[in-house]
C-alpha positions as CSV (number, residue, x, y, z in Angstrom):
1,X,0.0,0.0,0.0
2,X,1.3,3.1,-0.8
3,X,0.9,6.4,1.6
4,X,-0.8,9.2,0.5
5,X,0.1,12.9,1.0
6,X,-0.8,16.2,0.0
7,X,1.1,18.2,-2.1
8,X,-0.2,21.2,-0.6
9,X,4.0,22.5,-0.4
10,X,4.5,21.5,-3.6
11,X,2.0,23.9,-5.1
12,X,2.3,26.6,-2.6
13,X,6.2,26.7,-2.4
14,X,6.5,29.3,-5.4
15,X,3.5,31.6,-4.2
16,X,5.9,34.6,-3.2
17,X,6.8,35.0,-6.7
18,X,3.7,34.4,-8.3
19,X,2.5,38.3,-7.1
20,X,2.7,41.0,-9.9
21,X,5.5,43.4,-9.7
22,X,5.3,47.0,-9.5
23,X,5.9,47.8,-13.2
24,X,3.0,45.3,-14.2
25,X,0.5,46.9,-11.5
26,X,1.5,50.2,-12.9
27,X,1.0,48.7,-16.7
28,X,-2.6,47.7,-15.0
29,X,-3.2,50.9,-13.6
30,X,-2.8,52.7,-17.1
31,X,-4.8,50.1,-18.7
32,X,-7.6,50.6,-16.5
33,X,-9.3,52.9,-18.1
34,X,-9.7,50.4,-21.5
35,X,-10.5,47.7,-19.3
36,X,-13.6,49.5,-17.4
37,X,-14.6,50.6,-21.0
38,X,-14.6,47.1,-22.4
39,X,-17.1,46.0,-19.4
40,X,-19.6,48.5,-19.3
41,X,-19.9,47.3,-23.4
42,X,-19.9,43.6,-22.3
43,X,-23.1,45.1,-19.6
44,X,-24.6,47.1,-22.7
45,X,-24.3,44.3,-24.9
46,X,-25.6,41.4,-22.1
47,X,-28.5,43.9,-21.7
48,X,-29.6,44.0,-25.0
49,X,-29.6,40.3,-24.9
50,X,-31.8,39.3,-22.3
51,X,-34.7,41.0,-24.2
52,X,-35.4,42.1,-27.7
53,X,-33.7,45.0,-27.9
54,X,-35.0,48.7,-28.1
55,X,-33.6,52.4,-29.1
56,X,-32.1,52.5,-25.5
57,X,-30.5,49.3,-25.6
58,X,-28.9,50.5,-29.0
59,X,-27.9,54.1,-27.7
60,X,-26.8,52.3,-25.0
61,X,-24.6,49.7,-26.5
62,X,-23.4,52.7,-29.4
63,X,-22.4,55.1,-26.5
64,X,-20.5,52.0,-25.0
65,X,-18.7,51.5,-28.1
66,X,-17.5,55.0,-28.2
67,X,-16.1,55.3,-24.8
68,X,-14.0,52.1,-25.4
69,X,-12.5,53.5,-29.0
70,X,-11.9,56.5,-26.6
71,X,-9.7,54.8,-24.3
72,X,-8.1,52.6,-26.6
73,X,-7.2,55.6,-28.4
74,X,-5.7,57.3,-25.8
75,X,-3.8,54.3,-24.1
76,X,-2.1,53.8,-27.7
77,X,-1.4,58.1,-28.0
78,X,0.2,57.8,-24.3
79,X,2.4,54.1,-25.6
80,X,3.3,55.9,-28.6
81,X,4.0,59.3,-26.8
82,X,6.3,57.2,-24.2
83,X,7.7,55.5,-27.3
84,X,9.0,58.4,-29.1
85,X,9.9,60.6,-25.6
86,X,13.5,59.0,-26.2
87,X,14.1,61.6,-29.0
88,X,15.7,61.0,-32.3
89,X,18.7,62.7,-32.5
């Protein structure tokens, strides 16, 4: 018969580095604003599914769109700004 243990170490031993560093928190922070935009159009679009969808629900899902082109456009204006802030000599 053979004993059984947990491997309970064996998947926990490597949790200290398995936490995001600074930089990548930062990278989430600046994201943040793309990401909220992306769910409220998931909740616009999960709206208009759960009945047949009206005016609202296509104002709704429209207005959506445009707040996540927004911040999509300005996340890549501020990675393209941060890009070029080098300088080309």
């Amino acid at each position: 018969m053979s004993p059984i243990v947990t491997v309970q170490e064996a998947v926990t031993a490597f949790a200290d580095f398995m936490e995001p560093t600074d930089a990548e928190l930062d990278a989430i922070d600046l994201e943040m604003p793309a990401i909220l935009a992306d769910v409220d159009l998931l909740d616009a679009q999960i709206i208009a599914l759960n009945h047949t969808p009206n005016e609202l629900d296509s104002r709704r899902t429209r207005r959506a769109f445009g707040r996540v082109l927004i911040a999509r456009r300005e996340l890549a204006n501020r990675a393209a700004a941060t890009d070029t802030a080098g300088g080309a000599a």
